[in-house]
N, C-alpha and C positions, 0 to 999 in steps of 0.2 A: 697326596692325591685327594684326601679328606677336602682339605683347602680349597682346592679347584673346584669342586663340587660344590662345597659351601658358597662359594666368591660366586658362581653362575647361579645358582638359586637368590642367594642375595640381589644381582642382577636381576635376575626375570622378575622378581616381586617390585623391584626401585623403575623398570621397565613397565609393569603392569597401573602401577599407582599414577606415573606420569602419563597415562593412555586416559587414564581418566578425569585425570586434570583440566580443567576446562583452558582451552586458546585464550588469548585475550580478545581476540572479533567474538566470543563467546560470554564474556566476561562484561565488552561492553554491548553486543544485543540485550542480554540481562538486566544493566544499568538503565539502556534507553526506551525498553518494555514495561519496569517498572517505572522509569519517568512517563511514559506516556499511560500508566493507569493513575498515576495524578493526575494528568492534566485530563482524564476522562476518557481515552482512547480504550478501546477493548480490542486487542492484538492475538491476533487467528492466523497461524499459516491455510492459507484457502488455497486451492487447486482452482485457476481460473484457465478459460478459453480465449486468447484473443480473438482481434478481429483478422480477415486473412489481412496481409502486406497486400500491397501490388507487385501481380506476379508470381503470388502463390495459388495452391490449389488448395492448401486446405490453411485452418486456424492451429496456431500452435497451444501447446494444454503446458501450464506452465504452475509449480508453486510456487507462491511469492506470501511474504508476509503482507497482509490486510487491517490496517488502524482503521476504527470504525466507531464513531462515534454514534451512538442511538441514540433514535428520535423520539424522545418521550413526551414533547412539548406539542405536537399535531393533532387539534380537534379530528375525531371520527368522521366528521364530511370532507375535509380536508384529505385525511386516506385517501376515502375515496375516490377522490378525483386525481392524484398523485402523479406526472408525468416523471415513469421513472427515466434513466438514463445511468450510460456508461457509453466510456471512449478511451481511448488507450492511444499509448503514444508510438506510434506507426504512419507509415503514411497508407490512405489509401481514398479511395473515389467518393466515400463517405464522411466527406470533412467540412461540410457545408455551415460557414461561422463558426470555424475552428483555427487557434492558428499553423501554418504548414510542420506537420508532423504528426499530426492528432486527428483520429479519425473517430467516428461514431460506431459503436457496436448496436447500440440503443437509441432510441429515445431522438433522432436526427429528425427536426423538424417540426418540435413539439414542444419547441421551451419559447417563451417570447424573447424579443431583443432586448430588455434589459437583463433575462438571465444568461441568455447568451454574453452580453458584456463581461458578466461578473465571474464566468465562466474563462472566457478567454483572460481576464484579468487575473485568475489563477493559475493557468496553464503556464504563464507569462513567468512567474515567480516562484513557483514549485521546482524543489531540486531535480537536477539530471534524472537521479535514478528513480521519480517517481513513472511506473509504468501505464497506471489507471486510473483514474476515479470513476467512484458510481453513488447514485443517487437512489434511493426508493422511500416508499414511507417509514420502512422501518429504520433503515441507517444511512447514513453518510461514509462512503468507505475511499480510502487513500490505499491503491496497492504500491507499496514500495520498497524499496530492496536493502533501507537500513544504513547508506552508507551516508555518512556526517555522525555528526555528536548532539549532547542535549542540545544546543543551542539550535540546532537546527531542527531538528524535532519541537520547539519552542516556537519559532518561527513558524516551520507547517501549519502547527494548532492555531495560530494567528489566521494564515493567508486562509484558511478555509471558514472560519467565523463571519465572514460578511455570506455565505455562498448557506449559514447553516440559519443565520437572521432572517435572509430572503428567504429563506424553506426553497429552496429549487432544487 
């Protein structure tokens, strides 16, 4: 009877160590977190709001990981005049010089047509699971859900560096 006792507490502890064991989607968020604090990215789970769908009544409240590169390079007049923006990938009535999928939370109406381009030219090449970008003076922010490897988090920090040169 000792035995059995022994053998089930043995278990529960060989049970309790593997609970803490990290996944390997754990393992490599970890890997692709610390890649992205080389490449400059500052990685926040943030609790954001979209915009509503079409057809809904209200916006969903959602937490998503947030890559966020700061703006440290913007003269003080340049804040201040700063046309923020954010648009998420939804469809809705608010998509005016977006391509179909991609709606305006923010900021709809207020960027010239070359940033609109440089914008649409991003949305274009951004993975599936990126759900938001937004703009302000203080950062550059990519919400998205993590799913690829370094190379593709390599590629991101790429497509959005013409969009961080233009300051838009």
């Amino acid at each position: 009877m000792q035995w059995v006792i022994i053998t089930l507490v043995m278990l529960s502890l060989l049970g309790s160590l593997m609970w803490i064991k990290p996944t390997p989607r754990q393992k490599m968020q970890a890997a692709m977190r610390l890649h992205a604090k080389q490449l400059g990215f500052l990685v926040q789970i943030a609790r954001i709001e979209t915009t509503r769908a079409k057809g809904e009544m209200e916006a969903e409240k959602i937490s998503v990981p947030a890559y966020r590169i700061l703006r440290t390079d913007l003269p003080p007049d340049l804040r201040d005049v700063w046309a923020s923006w954010q648009i998420f990938r939804v469809e809705n009535v608010a998509d005016a010089g977006l391509p179909a999928g991609w709606s305006w939370k923010k900021g709809e109406g207020t960027l010239s047509l070359p940033a609109l381009t440089l914008i649409r030219e991003l949305i274009e090449q951004v993975p599936a699971d990126v759900i938001a970008l937004e703009s302000s003076p203080v950062h550059f922010t990519v919400y998205w859900r993590e799913r690829g490897d370094l190379a593709t988090l390599d590629r991101l920090r790429a497509l959005i560096q013409p969009i961080l040169d233009a300051r838009i």
